[in-house]
C-alpha positions as CSV (number, residue, x, y, z in Angstrom):
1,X,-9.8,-13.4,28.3
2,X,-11.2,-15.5,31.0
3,X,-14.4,-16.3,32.5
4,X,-13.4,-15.4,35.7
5,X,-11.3,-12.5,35.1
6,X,-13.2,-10.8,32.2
7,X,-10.9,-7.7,31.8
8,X,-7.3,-10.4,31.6
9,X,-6.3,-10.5,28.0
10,X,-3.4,-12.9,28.5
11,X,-0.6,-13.5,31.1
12,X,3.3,-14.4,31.0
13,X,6.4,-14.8,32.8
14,X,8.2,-11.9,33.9
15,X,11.0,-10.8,36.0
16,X,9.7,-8.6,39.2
17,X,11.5,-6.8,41.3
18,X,10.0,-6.5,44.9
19,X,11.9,-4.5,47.6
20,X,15.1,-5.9,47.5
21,X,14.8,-8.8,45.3
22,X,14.3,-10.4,42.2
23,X,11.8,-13.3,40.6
24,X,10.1,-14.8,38.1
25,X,6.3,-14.3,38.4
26,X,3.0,-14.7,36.3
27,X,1.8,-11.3,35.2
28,X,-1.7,-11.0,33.9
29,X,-2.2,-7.9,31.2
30,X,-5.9,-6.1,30.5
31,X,-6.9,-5.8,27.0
32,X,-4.9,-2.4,26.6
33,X,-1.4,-4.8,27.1
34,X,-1.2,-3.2,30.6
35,X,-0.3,-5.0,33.3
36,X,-2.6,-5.6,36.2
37,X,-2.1,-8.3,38.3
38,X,1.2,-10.6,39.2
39,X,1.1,-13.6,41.2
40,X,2.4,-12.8,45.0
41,X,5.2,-15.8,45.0
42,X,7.6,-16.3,42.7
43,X,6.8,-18.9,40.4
44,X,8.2,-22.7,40.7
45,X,8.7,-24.8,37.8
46,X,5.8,-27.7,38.4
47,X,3.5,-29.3,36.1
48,X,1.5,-32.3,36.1
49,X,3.0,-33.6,32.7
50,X,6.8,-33.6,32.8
51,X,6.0,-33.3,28.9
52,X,5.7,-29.9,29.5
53,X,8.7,-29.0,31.7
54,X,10.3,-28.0,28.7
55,X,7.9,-26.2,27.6
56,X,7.5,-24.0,30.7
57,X,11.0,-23.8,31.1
58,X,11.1,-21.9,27.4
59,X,8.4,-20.1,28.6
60,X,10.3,-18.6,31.7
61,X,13.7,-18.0,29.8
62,X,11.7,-15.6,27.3
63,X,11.0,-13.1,30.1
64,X,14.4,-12.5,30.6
65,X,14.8,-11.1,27.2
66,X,12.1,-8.5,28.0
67,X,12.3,-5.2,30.5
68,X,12.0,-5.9,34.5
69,X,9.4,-5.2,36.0
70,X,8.7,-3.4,39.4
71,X,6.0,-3.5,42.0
72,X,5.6,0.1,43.2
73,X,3.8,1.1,46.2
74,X,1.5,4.0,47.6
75,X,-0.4,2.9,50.8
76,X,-2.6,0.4,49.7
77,X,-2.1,0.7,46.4
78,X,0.2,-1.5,44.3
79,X,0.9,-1.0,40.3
80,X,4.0,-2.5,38.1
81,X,6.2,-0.2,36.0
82,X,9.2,-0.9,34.0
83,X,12.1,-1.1,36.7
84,X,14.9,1.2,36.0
85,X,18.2,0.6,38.0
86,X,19.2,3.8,39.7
């Protein structure tokens, strides 16, 4: 949980798909494990501490060993569901 975001539990890497394409992107779940937010951009591996590049880089492989994920939309509402090829 954050200060900021009270109702964020924790976040991870996840593969989104968006329209036509796919990417890795930072998904934020609530305290149910639902997700609620994802960052807009696919990610891009920087850091301040190329200590960590490894790190990350783990981090990002991981999500590829879990469901895709896709951004579904109704007007001006936007929600992610598990993406199922069709």
């Amino acid at each position: 949980m954050t200060k900021r975001y009270p109702k964020i539990k924790y976040w991870n890497y996840r593969i989104v798909k968006d329209t036509d394409s796919f990417s890795i992107r930072e998904v934020y779940y609530n305290m149910k494990d639902k997700p609620i937010s994802w960052t807009r951009d696919a990610d891009f591996l920087w850091t301040d501490e190329p200590t960590q590049i490894k790190q990350i880089l783990t981090d990002m492989l991981a999500c590829t060993e879990k469901p895709i994920l896709e951004i579904k939309h109704d007007g001006d509402k936007e929600w992610l569901e598990e993406y199922t090829q069709s």
